[in-house]
N, C-alpha and C positions, 0 to 999 in steps of 0.2 A: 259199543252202545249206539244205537239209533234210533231215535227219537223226531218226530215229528208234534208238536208243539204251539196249535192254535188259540188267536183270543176267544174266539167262539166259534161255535157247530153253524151258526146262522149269518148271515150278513143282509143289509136291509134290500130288501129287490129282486133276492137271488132263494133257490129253494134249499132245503136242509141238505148241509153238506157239500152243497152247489159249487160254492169258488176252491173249496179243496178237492174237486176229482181230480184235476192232474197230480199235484202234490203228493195227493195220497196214493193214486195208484202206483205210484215211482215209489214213494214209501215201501209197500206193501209187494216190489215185485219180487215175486219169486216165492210168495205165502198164496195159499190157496185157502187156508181155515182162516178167521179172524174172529178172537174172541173180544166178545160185548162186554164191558164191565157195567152194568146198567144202575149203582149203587148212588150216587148221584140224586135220584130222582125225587123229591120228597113230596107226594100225596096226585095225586089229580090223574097220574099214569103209571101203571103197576111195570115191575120189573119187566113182565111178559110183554108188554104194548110198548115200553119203551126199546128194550133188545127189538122188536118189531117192527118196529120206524128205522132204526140203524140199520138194519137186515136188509128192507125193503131198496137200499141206496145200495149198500155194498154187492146184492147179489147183481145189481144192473152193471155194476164196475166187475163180474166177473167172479166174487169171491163167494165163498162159503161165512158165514155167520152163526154163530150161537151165544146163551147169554151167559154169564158165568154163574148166573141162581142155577142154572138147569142143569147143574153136578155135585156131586154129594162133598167135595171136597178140592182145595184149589190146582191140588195136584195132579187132580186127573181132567180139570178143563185144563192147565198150562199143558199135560202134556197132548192134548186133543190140538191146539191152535199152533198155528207157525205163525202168527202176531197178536198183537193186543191193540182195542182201541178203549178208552174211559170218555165217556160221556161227561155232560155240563149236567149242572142243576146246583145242589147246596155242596161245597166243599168238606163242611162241619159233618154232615151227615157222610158223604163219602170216604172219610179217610176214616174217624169211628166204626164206616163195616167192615172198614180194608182190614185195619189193628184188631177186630173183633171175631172176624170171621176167618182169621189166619193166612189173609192174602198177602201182609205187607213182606214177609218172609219171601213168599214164594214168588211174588212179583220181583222181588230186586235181584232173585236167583238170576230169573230168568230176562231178564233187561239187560243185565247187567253181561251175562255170557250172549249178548247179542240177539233177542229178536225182536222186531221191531214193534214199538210201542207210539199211541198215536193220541195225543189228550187233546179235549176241546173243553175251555173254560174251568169247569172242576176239576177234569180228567189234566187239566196243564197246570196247574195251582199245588198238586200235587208233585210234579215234578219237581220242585225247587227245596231250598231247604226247610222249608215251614210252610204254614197256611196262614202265618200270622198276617199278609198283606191280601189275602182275599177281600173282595167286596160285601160276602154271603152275611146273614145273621146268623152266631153260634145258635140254631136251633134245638143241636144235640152239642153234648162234651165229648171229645174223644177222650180218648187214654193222654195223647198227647197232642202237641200242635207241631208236630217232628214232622215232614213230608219223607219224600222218597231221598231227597238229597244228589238228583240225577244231573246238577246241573249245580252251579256253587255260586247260586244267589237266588231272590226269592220271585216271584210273577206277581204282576199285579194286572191280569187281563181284563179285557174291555176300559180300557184307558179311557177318561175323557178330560180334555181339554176345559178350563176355562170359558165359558161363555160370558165374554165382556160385558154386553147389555143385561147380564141375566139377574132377577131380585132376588134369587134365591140365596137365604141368609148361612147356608149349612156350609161345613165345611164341603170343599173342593177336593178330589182327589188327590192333588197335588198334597194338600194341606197333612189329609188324612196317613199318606208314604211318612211326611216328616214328624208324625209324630210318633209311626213306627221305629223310627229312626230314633226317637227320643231312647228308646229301650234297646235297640237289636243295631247290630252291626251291617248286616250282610246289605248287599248292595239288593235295591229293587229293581226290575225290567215290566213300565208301560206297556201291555203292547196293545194298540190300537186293532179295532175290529178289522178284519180281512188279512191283518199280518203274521206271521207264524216264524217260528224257527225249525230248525233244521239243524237236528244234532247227530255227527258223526265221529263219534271216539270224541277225542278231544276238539274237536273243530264245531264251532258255533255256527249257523249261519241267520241272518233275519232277513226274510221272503215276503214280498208282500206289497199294496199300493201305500204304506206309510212308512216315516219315521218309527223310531220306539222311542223312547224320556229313559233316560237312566238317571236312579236315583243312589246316591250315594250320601253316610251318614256323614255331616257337620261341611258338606259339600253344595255347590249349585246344580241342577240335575243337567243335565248333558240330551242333546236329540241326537242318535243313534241310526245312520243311513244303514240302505239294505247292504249285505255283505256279511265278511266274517266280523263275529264280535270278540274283542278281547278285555275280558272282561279280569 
């Protein structure tokens, strides 16, 4: 299994997709097609303009692109691509088309016997055991809150820390992990904007200019340097 595993598609400064080109292309060598999963996206950019944006980066890095709307079935975009990338946007809404639309099957076939897959923000939320620790609003119901299970604990991307001075009276991210933890076992992983993992078979890796916060239930959470994780 290979996996590549971002907090987000964006980071502030930098243009889409910017701080992942070398990552990704090392990701991605030896694939020439790379399918779009563009399912993420909910209102303001149509699957076609979204797969479009992705496109417009990947063919500069060399690759071929297409979106996974633009096939009658997911069998026959998995078998057109030698990797996968899933885009950011609502979680809720992404994995509802994945279970709906017959992807979840066919995606873990094909992850699973090895080709490389590459998620940013939605598209990495899914990776883990649930979506229960997503940031998103359930705007849609899925069938379930089960993720892909590619990794045996859950994401909680775009971390943010604590702002000491801050008046905002809402819970804190922090706060919000522990009260997942109130119900759910599985351990959570922060990861701060520009950090990514890097999953090889069994080998973890966390890449990136940050820490991660690992959270664990009825535990203190843990800061997690770059390197392998053992989680």
């Amino acid at each position: 299994m290979q996996l590549l595993i971002a907090s987000t598609s964006t980071v502030y400064g930098s243009s889409y997709l910017g701080y992942l080109e070398q990552p990704a292309k090392q990701h991605f060598s030896g694939c020439k097609k790379i399918l779009f999963v563009p399912f993420a996206r909910a209102g303001g950019l149509s699957w076609h303009d979204y797969t479009a944006k992705a496109a417009a980066v990947f063919i500069t890095w060399g690759f071929q692109m297409k979106g996974a709307h633009e096939y009658k079935s997911p069998a026959e975009a998995l078998s057109w691509a030698d990797g996968i990338f899933t885009g950011g946007g609502n979680t809720f809404l992404l994995l509802k088309t994945i279970y709906e639309g017959g992807w979840f099957d066919a995606l873990q076939k094909e992850v699973l016997n090895g080709k490389p897959y590459m998620g940013t923000s939605a598209g990495s939320n899914i990776c883990g055991i649930s979506i229960g620790s997503t940031n998103d609003m359930p705007i849609v119901q899925p069938p379930s809150l089960q993720a892909m299970g590619w990794i045996s604990f859950n994401l909680n991307p775009h971390y943010l820390d604590p702002l000491l001075d801050s008046t905002h009276m809402g819970e804190t991210r922090e706060e919000r992990i522990k009260e997942f933890h109130y119900f759910n076992e599985q351990p959570v992983l922060g990861l701060r904007e520009g950090s990514y993992l890097l999953v090889n078979g069994d080998r973890i890796t966390l890449e990136g200019p940050h820490t991660a916060r690992l959270f664990r239930a009825k535990q203190e959470p843990v800061e997690i340097g770059n390197g392998p994780l053992n989680l």
